[in-house]
N, C-alpha and C positions, 0 to 999 in steps of 0.2 A: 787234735781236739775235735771232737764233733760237736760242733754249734747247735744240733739235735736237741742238746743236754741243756742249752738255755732255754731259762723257761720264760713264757709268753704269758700275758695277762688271763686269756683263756684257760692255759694249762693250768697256773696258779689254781682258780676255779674248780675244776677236774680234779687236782690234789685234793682241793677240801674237801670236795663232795666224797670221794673215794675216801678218805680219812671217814668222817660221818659216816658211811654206808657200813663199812667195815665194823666201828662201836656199833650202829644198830642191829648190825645183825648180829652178834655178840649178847645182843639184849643188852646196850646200855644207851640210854637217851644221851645225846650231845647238844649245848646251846654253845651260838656264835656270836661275837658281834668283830664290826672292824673298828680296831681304835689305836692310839698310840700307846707305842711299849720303850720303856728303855733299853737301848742295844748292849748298854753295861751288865743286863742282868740275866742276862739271854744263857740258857746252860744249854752245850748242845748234845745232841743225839746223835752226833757220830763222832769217829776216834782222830779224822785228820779234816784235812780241804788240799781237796786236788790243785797244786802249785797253777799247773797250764791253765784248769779250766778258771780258777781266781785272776788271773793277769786279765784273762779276754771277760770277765764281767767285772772288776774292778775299770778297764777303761770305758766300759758301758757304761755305770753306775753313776762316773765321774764326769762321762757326756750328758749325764740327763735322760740316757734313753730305755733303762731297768728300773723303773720305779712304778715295781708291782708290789704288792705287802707282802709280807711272811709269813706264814705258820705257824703260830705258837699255843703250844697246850697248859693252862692253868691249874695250879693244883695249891690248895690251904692244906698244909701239913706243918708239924711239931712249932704250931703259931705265926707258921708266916707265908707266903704265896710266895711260889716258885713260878718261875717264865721256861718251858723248854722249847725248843726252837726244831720244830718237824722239817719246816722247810724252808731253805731259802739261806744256808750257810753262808756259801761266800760271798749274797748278797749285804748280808748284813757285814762280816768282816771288811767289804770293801767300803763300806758306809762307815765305820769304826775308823779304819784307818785314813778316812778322809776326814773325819773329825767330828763326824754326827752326833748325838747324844739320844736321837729316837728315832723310831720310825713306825710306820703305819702297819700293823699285822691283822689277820684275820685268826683271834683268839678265841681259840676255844674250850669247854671246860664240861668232862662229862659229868652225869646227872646221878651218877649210881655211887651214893655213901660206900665209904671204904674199898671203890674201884683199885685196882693196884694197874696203870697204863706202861703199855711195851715198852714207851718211848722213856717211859723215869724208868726202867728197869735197865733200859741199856745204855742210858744217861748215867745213872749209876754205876753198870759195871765200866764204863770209862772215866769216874770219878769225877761225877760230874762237874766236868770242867766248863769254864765257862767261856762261851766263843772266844772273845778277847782272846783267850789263852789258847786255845785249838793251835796245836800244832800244823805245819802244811808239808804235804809228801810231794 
């Protein structure tokens, strides 16, 4: 497992900005703010969680020493707000399975009516499942 792959508070950072730079340049404004999310409601954007890299930040998460926020993109659709979860999987899984009910993310929500975003599309085509449920390889 390369430890490489855990992310640092700075890194977190860099993700967002990279998220945001990518909408803008796309020509779509993004607002952020940091707040708490429910980890129940979290749908994720990818189709597993890697078993090895979950064990070694699951015992982090549990020490107290990965408590950086997550990722997450807002969207109001067919009357109700969706949570998807860009980044920070097995963070929060490990948070889940230690019994949390929130946690602190860096949400965000673009600006452009009727945007269609990569992350619901491929959230979707994985049926958008919701972390809780993420299966692990």
């Amino acid at each position: 497992m390369d430890h490489k792959r855990i992310v640092t508070p700075e890194g977190q950072l860099r993700i967002l900005d990279e998220i945001i730079a990518t909408y803008r340049n796309m020509g779509v404004g993004v607002e952020w703010e940091l707040k708490t999310v429910s980890l129940h409601s979290l749908i994720a954007t990818q189709d597993a969680i890697e078993a090895d890299k979950f064990q070694i930040v699951r015992r982090k998460v549990q020490a107290g020493q990965l408590q950086i926020p997550v990722i997450v993109e807002e969207h109001f659709a067919d009357g109700r707000t969706r949570y998807y979860l860009l980044d920070g999987h097995c963070r929060t899984r490990a948070l889940i399975e230690l019994g949390q009910q929130s946690t602190q993310a860096y949400v965000l929500w673009p600006m452009k009516a009727g945007f269609e975003s990569n992350f619901v599309k491929i959230a979707a085509q994985y049926g958008n499942v919701l972390l809780k449920d993420l299966k692990m390889i």
